[in-house]
gemmi code that builds the backbone of each chain (N, CA, C; Angstrom):
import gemmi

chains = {
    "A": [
        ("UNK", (-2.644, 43.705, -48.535), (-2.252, 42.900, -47.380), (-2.186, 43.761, -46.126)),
        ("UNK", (-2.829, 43.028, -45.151), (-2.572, 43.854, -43.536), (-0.870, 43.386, -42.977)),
        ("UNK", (-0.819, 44.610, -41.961), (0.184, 43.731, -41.486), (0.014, 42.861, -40.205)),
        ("UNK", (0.478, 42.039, -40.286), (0.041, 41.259, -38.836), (0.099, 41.856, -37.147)),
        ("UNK", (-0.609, 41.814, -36.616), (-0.600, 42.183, -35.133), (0.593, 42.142, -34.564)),
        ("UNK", (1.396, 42.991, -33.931), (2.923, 42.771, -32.969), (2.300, 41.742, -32.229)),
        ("UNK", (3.322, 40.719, -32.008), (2.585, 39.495, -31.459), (3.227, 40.073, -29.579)),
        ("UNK", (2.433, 39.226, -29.146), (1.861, 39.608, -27.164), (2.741, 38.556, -26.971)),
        ("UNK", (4.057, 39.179, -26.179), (4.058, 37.830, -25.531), (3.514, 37.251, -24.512)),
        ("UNK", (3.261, 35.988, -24.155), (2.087, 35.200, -23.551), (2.170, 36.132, -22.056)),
        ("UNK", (1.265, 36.073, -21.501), (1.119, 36.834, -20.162), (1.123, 35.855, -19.441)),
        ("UNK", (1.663, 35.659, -17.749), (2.389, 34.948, -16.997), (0.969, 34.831, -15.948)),
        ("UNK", (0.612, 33.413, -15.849), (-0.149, 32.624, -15.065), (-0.358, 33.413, -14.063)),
        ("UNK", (-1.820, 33.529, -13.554), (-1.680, 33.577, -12.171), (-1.666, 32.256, -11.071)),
        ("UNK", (-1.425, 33.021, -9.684), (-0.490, 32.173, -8.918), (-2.256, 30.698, -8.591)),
        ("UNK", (-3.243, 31.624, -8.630), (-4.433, 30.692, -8.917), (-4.456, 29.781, -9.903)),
        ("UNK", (-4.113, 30.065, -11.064), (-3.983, 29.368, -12.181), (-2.991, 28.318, -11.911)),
        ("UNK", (-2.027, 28.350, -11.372), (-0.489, 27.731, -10.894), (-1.000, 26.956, -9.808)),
        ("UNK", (-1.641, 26.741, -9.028), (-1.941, 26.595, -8.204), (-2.603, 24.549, -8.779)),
        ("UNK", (-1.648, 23.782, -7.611), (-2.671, 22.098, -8.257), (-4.071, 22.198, -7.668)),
        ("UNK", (-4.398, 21.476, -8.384), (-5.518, 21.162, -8.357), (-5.867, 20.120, -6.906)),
        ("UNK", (-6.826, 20.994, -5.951), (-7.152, 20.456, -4.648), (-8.845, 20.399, -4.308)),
        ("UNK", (-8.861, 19.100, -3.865), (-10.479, 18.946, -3.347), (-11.118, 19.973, -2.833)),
        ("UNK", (-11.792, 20.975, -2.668), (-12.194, 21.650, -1.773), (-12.673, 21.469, -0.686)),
        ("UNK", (-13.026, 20.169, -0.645), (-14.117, 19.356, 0.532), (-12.995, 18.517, 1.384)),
        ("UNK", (-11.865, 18.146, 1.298), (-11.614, 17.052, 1.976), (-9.546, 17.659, 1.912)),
        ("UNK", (-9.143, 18.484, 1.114), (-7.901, 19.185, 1.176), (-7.043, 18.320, 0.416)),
        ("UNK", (-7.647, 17.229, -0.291), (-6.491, 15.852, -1.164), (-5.832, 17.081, -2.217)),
        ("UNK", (-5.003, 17.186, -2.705), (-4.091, 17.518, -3.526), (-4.387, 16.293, -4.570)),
        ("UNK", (-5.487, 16.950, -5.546), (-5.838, 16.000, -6.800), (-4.707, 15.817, -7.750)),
        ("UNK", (-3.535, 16.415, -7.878), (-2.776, 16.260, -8.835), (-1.761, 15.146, -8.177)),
        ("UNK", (-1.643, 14.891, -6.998), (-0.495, 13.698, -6.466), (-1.053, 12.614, -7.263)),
        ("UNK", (-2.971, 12.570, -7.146), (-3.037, 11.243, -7.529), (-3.252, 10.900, -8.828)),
        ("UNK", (-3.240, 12.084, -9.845), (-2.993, 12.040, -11.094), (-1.996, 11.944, -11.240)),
        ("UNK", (-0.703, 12.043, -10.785), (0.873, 12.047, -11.463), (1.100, 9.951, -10.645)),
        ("UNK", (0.230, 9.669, -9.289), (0.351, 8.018, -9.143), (-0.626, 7.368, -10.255)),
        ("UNK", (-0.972, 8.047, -10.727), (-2.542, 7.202, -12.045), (-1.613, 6.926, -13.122)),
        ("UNK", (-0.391, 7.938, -13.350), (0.202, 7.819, -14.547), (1.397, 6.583, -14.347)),
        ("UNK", (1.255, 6.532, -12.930), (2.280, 5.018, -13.307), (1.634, 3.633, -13.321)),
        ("UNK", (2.181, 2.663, -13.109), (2.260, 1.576, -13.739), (1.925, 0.993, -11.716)),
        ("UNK", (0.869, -0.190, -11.561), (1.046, -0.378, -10.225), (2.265, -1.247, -9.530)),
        ("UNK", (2.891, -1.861, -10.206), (4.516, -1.734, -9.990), (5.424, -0.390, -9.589)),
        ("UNK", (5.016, -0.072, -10.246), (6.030, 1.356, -10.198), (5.291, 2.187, -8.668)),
        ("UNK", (3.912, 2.041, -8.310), (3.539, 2.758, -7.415), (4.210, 2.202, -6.327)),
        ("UNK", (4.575, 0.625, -6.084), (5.007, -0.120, -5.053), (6.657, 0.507, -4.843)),
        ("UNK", (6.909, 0.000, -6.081), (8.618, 0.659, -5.758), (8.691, 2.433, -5.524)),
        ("UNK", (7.424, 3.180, -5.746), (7.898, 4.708, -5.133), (7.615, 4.637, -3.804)),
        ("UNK", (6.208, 3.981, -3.549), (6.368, 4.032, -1.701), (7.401, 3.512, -1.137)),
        ("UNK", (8.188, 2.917, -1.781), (9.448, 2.156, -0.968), (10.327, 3.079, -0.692)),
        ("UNK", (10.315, 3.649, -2.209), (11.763, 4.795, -2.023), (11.252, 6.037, -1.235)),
        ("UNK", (10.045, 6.440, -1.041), (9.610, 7.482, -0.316), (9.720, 7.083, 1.349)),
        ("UNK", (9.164, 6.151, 1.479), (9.609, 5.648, 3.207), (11.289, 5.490, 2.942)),
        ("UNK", (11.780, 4.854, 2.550), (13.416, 4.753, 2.703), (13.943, 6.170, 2.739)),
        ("UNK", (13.483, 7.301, 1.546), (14.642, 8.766, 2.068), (14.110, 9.494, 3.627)),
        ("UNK", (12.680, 9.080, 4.312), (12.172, 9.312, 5.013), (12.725, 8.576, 6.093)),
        ("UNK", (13.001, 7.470, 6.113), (14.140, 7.164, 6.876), (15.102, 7.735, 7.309)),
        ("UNK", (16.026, 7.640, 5.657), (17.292, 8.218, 5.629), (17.122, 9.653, 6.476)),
        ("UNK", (16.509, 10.425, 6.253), (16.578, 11.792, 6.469), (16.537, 11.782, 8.280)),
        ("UNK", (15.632, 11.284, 8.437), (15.112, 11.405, 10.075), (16.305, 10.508, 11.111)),
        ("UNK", (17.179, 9.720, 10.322), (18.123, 9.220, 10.766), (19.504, 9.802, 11.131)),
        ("UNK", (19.671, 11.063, 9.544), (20.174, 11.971, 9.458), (19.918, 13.392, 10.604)),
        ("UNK", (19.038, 13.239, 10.612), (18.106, 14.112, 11.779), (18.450, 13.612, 13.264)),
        ("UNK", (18.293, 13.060, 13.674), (18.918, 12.019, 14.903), (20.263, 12.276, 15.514)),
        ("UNK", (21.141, 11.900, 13.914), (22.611, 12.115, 14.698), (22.824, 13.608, 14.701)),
        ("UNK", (21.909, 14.500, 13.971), (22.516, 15.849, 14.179), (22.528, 16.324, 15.499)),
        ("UNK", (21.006, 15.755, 15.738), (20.326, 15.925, 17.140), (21.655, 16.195, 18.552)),
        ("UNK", (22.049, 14.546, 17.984), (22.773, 13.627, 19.173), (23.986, 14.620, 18.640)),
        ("UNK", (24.668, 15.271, 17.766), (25.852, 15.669, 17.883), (26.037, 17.269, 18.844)),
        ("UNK", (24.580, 17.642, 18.263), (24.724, 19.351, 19.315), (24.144, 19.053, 20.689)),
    ],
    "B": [
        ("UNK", (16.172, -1.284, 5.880), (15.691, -0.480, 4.615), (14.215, -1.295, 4.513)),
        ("UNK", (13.454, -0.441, 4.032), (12.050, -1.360, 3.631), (12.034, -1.743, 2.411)),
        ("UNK", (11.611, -3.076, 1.935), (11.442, -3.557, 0.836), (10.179, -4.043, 0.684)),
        ("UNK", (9.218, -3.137, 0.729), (7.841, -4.021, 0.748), (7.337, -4.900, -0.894)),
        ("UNK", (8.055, -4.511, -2.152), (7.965, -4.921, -2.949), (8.416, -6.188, -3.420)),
        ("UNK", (9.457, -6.727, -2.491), (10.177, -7.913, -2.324), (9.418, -8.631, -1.359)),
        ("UNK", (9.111, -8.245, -0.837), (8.004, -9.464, 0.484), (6.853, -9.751, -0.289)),
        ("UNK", (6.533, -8.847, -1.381), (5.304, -9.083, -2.445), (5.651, -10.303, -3.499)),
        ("UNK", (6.855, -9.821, -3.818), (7.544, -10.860, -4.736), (7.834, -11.871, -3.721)),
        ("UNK", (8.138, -12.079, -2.755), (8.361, -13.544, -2.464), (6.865, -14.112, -1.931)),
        ("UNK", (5.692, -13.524, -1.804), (4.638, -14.390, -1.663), (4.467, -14.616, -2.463)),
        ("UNK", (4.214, -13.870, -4.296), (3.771, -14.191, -5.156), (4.253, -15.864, -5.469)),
        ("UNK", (5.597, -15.738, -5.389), (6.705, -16.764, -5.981), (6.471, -18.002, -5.174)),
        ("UNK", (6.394, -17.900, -3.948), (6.010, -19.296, -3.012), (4.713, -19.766, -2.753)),
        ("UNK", (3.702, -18.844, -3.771), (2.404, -19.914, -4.357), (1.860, -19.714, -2.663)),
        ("UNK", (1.638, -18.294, -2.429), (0.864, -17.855, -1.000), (-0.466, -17.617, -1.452)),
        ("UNK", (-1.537, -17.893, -0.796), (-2.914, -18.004, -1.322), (-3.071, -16.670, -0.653)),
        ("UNK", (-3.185, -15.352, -1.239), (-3.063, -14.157, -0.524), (-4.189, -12.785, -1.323)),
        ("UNK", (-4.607, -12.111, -1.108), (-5.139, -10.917, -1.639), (-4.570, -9.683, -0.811)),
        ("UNK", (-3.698, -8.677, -1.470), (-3.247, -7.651, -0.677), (-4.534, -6.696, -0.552)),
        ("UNK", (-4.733, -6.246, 1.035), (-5.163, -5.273, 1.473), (-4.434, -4.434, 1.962)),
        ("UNK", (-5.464, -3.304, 2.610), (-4.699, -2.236, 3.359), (-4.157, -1.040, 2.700)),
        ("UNK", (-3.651, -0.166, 3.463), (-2.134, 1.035, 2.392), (-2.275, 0.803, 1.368)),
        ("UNK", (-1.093, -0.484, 0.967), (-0.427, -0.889, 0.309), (-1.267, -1.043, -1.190)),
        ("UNK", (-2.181, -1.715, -1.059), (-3.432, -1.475, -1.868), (-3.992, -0.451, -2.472)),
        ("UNK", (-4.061, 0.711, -1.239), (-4.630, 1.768, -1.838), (-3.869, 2.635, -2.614)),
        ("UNK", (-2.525, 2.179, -2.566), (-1.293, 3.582, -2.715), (-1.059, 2.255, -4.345)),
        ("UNK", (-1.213, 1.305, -4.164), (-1.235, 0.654, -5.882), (-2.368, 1.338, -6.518)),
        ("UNK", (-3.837, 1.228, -5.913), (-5.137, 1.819, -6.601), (-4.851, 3.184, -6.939)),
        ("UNK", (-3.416, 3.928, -6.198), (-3.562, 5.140, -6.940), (-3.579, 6.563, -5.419)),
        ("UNK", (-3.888, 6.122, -4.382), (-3.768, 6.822, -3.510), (-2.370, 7.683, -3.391)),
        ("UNK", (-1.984, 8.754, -2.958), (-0.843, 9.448, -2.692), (0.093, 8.930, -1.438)),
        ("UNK", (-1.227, 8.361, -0.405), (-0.191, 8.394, 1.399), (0.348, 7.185, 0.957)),
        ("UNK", (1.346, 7.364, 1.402), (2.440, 5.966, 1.930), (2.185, 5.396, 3.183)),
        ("UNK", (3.119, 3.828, 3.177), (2.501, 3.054, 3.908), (3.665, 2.887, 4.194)),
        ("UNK", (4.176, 1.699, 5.435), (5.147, 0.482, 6.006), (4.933, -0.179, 6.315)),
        ("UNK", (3.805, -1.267, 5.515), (3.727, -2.707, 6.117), (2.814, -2.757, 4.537)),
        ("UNK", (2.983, -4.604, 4.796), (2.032, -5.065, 3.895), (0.920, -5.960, 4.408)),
        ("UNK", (-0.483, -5.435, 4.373), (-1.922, -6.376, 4.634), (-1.729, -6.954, 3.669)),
        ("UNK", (-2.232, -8.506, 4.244), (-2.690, -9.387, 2.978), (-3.597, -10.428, 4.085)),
        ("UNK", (-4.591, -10.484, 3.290), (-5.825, -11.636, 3.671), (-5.022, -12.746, 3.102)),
        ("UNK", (-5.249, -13.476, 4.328), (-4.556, -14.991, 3.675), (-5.476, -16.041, 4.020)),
        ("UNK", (-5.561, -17.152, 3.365), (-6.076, -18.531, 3.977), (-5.552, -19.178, 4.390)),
        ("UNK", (-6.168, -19.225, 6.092), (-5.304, -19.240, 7.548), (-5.402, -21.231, 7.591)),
        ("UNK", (-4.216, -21.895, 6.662), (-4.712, -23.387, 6.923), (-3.043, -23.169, 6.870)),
        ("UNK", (-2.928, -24.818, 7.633), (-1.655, -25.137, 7.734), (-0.500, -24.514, 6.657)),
        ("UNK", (-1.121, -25.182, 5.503), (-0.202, -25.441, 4.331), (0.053, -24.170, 4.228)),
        ("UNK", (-0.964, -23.084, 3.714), (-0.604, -22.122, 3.341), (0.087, -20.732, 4.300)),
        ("UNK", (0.243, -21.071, 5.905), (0.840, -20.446, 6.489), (2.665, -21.078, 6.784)),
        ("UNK", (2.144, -22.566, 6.178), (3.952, -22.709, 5.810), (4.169, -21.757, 4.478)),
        ("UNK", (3.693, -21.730, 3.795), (4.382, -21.259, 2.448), (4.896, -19.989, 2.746)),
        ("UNK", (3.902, -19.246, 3.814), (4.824, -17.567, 4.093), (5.626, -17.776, 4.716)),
        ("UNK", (6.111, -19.066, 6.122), (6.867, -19.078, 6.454), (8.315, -19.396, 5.435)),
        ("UNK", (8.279, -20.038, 4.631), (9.244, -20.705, 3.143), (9.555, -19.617, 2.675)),
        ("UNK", (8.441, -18.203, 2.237), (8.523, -16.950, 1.919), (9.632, -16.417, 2.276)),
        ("UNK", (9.248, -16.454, 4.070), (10.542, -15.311, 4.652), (11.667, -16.120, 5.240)),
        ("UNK", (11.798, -17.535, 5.006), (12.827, -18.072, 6.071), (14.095, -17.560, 6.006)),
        ("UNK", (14.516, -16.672, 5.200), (15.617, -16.186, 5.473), (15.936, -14.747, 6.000)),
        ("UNK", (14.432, -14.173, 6.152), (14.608, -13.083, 6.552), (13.677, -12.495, 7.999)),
        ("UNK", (14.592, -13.606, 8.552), (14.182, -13.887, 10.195), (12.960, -13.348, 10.578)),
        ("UNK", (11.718, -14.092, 10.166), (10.160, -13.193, 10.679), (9.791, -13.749, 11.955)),
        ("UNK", (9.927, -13.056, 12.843), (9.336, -12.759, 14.281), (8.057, -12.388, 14.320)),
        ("UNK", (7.586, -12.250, 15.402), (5.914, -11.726, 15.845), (6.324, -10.402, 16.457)),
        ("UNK", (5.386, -9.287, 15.685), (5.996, -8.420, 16.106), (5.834, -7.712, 16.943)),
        ("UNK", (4.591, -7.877, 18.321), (4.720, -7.875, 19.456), (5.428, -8.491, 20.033)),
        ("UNK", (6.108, -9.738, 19.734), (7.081, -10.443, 20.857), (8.316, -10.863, 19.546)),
        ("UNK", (9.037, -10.178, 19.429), (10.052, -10.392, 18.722), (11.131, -11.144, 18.997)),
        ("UNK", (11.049, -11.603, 20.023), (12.004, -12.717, 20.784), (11.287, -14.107, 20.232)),
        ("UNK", (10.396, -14.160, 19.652), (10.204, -15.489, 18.990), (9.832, -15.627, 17.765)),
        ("UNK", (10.168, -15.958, 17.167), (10.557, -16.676, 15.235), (9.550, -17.330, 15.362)),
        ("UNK", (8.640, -16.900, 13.515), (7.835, -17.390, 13.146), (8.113, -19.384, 13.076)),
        ("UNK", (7.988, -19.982, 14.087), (7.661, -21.529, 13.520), (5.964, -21.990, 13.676)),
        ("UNK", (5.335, -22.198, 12.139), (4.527, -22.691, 12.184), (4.000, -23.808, 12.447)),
        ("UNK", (3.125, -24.557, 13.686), (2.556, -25.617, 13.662), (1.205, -26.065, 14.171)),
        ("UNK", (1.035, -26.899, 13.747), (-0.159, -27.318, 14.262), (-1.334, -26.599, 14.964)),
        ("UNK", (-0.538, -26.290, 16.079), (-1.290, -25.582, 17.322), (-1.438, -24.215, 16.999)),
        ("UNK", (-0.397, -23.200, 16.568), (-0.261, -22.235, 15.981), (-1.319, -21.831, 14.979)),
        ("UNK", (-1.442, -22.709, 13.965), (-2.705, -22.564, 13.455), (-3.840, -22.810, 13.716)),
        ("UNK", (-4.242, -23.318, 14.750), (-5.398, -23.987, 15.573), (-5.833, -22.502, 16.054)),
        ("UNK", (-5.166, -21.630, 16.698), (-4.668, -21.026, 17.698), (-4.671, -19.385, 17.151)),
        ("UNK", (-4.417, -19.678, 15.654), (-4.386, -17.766, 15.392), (-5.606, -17.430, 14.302)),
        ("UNK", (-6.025, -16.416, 14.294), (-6.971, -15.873, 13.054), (-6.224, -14.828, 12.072)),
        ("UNK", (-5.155, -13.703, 13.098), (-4.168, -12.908, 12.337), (-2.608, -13.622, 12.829)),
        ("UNK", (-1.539, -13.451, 12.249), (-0.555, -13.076, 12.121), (0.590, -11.657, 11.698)),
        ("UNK", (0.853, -11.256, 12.832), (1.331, -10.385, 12.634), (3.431, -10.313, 12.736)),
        ("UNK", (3.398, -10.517, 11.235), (5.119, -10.311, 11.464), (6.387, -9.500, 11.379)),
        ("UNK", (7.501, -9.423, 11.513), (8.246, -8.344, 11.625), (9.331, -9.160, 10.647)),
        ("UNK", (9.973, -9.031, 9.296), (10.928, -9.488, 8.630), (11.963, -8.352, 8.400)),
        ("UNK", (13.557, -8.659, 8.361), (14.365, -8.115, 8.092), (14.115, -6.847, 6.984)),
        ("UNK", (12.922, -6.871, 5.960), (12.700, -5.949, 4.825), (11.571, -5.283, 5.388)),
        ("UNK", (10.611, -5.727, 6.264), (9.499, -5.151, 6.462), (8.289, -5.707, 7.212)),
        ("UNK", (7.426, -5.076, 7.281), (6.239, -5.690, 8.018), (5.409, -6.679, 7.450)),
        ("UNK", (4.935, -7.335, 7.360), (3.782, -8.159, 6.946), (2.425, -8.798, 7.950)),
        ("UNK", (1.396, -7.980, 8.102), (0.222, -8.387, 8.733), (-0.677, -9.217, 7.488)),
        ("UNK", (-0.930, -10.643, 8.082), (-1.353, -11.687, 7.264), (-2.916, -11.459, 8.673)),
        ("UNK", (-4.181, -11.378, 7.524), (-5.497, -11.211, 8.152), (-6.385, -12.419, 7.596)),
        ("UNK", (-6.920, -13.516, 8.999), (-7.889, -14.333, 8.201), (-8.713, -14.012, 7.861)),
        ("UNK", (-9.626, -12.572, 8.133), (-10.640, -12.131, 7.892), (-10.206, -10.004, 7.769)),
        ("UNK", (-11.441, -9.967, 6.636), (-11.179, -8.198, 6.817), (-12.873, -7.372, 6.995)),
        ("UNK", (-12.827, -6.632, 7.927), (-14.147, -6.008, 8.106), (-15.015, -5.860, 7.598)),
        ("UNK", (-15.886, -6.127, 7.601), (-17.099, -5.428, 6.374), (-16.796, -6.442, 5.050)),
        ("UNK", (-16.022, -7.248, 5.025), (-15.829, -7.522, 3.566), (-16.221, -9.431, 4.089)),
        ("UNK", (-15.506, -9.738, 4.971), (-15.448, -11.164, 5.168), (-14.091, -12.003, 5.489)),
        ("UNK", (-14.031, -13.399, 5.499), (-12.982, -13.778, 5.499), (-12.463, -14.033, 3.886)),
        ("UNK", (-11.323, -14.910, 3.830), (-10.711, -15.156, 2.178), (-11.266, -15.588, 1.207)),
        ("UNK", (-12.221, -16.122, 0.893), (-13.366, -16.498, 0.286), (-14.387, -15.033, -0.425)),
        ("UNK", (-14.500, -14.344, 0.677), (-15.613, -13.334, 0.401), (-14.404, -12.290, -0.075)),
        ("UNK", (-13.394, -11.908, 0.290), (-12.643, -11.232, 0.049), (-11.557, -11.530, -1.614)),
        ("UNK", (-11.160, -12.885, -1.402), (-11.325, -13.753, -2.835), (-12.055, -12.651, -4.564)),
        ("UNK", (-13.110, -13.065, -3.471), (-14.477, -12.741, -4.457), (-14.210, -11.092, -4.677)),
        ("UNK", (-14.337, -10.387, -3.873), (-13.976, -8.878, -4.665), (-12.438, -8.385, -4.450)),
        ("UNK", (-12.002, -9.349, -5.426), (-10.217, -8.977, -5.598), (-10.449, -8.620, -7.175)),
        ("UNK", (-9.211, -7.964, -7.684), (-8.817, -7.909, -8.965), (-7.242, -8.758, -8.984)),
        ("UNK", (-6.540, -8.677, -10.161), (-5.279, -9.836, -10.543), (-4.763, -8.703, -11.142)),
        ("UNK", (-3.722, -8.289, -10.928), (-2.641, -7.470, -11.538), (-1.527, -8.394, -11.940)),
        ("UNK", (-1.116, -7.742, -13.136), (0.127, -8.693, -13.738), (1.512, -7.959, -13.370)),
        ("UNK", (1.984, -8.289, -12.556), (3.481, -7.648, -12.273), (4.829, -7.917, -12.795)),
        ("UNK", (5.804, -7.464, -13.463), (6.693, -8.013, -13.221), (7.314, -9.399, -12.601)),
        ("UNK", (6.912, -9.679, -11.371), (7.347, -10.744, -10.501), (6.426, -11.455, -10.519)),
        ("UNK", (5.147, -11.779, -11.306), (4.036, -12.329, -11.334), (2.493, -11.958, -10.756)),
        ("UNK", (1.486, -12.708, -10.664), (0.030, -11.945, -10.929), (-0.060, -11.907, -9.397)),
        ("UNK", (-0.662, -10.374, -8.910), (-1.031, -10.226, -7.501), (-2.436, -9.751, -7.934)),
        ("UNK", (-3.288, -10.710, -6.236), (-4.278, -10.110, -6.120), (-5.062, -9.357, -5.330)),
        ("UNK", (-5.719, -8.177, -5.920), (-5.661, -7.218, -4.703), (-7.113, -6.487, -4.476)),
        ("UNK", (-7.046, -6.423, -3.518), (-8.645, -5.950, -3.176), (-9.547, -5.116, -3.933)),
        ("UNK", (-10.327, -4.713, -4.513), (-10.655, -3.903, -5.536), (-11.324, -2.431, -4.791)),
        ("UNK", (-11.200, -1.675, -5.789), (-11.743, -0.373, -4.793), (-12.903, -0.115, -3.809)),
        ("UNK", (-13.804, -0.955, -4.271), (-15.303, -0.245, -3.601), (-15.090, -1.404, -2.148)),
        ("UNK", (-14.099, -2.528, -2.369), (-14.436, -3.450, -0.961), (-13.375, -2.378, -0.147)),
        ("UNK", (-12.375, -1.791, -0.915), (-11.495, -1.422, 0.365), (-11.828, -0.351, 0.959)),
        ("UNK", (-12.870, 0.573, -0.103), (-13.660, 1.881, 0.742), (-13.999, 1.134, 1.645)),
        ("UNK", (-15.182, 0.225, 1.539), (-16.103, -0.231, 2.740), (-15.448, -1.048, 3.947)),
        ("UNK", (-14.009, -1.886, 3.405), (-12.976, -2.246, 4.970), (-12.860, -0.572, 5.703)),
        ("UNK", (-12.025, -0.185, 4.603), (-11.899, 1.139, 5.167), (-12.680, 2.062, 6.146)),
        ("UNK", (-13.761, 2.023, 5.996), (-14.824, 2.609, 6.199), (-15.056, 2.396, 7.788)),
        ("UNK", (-15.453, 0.892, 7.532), (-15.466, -0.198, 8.711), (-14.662, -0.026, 10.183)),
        ("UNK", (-13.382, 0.518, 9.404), (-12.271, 0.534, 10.760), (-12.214, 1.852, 11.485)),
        ("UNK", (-12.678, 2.461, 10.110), (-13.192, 3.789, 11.253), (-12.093, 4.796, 11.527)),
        ("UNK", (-11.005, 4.046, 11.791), (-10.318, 4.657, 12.527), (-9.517, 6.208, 11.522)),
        ("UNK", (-9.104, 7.242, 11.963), (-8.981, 8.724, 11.498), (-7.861, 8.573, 9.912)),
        ("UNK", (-6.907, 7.559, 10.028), (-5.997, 7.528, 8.994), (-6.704, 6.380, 8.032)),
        ("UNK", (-7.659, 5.436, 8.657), (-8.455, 5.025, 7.516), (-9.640, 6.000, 6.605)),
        ("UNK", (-10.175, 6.658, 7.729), (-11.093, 7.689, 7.170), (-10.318, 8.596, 6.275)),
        ("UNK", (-8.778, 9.116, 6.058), (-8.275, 9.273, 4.990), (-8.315, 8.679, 4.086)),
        ("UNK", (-7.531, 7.632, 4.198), (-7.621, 7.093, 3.293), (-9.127, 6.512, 2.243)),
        ("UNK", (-10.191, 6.797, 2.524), (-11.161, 6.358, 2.112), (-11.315, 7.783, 1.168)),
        ("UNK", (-10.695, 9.005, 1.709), (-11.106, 10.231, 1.039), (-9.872, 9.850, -0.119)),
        ("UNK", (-9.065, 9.449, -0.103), (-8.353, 9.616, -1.507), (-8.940, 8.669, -2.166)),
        ("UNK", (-9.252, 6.866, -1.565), (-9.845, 6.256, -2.529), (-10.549, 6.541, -3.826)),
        ("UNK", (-11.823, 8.187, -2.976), (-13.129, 8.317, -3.369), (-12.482, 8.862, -4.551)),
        ("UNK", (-11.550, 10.012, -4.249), (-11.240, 10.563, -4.887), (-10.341, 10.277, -6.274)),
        ("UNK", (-9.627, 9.417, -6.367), (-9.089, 8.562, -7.151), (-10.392, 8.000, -8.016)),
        ("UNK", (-11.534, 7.038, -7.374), (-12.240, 6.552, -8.203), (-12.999, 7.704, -9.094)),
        ("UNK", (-12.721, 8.781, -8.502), (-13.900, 10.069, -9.632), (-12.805, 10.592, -10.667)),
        ("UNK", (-11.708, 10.423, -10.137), (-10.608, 10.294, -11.618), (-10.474, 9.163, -12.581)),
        ("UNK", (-10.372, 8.185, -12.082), (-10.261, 6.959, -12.883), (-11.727, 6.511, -13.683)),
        ("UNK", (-12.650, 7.397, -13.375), (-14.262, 6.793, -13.820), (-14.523, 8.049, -14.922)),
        ("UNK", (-13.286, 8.750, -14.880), (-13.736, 10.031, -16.063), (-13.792, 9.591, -17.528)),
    ],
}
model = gemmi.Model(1)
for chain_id, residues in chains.items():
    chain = gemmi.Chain(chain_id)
    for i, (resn, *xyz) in enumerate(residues, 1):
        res = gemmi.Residue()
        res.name, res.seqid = resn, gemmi.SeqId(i, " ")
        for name, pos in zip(("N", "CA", "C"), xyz):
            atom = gemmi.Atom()
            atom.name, atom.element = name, gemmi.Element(name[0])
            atom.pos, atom.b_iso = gemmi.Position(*pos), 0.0
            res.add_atom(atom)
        chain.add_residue(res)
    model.add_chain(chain)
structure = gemmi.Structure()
structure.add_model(model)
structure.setup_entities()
């Protein structure tokens, strides 16, 4: 019997590798519209909602900071 | 707050003769950008521009260039408009008798798909007509949007 190889632990991605996946031609960030493919087109309606609403919230939040300094 | 999913659900529910375009469409087909309003091709006849009014009557829809006056539909009104453009307590709603490149409700009709929702079946423009509205309008945030369309359809066709 051999003995088995000291096992490697896995070597750490490069930041290319890490990196989503983007059109080269046009700059879309291909993985947004793979993670909206994986929902349901219900579900796409209710995230644009909640994405304009904290976009709201925030810039509203933004406003009174404005108005307080 | 925007509720564009509730202005969807109440056309579905008040039997609006409608096909969603626009954004809203594309970001269901799968697009990433977000929207704040809802396109929908409608068939611009009496009856069926009461039913959106029945839609929103409780959620005071104005014109949303002149917001000092409440949607009342009549006669003349429909004689009189091809779009409607309204402003409701939840959100926008631009109702189009006709969409570029594609036609009016009939031709547009014709290249819809039927999604089954939750709140009942919507129908919505299908990809290759909304590239070519898209296309049509030209304008710089449609010409985006036509690049995620494309891009979406070379995912979804894998």
């Amino acid at each position: 019997m051999t003995a088995a190889p000291p096992s490697q632990p896995p070597s750490f991605p490069s930041e290319v590798e890490l990196r989503p996946e983007i059109d080269s031609e046009t700059g879309i960030d291909l993985s947004l519209i793979e993670e909206n493919l994986k929902l349901t087109p219900w579900e796409r309606i209710l995230a644009n909602d909640d994405t304009i609403n904290f976009i709201d919230a925030a810039r509203a939040s933004l406003q009174k900071r404005h108005a307080a300094s | 707050m925007q509720h564009l999913n509730q202005l969807l659900e109440r056309l579905i529910k008040a039997e609006v003769e409608f096909v969603l375009v626009g954004g809203l469409a594309a970001a269901i087909h799968g697009s990433s950008l977000n929207t704040r309003d809802v396109d929908v091709c409608c068939r611009f006849t009496e009856g069926n521009l009461k039913r959106i009014q029945a839609a929103f009557h409780d959620l005071h829809p104005v014109h949303r260039a002149r917001p000092d006056i409440a949607l009342n539909v009549t006669p003349e009104l429909c004689a009189g408009l091809r779009n409607l453009y309204l402003k409701t307590d939840i959100g926008i709603v631009d109702c189009l008798g006709e969409v570029l490149a594609i036609g009016g409700y009939d031709e547009v009709l014709g290249h819809s798909i039927i999604l089954e929702l939750p709140v009942g079946s919507l129908r919505i423009l299908d990809v290759d007509a909304l590239i070519k509205a898209k296309e049509a309008m030209g304008r710089p945030h449609d010409l985006i949007t036509v690049q995620h369309l494309r891009a979406l359809k070379t995912r979804t066709s894998r």
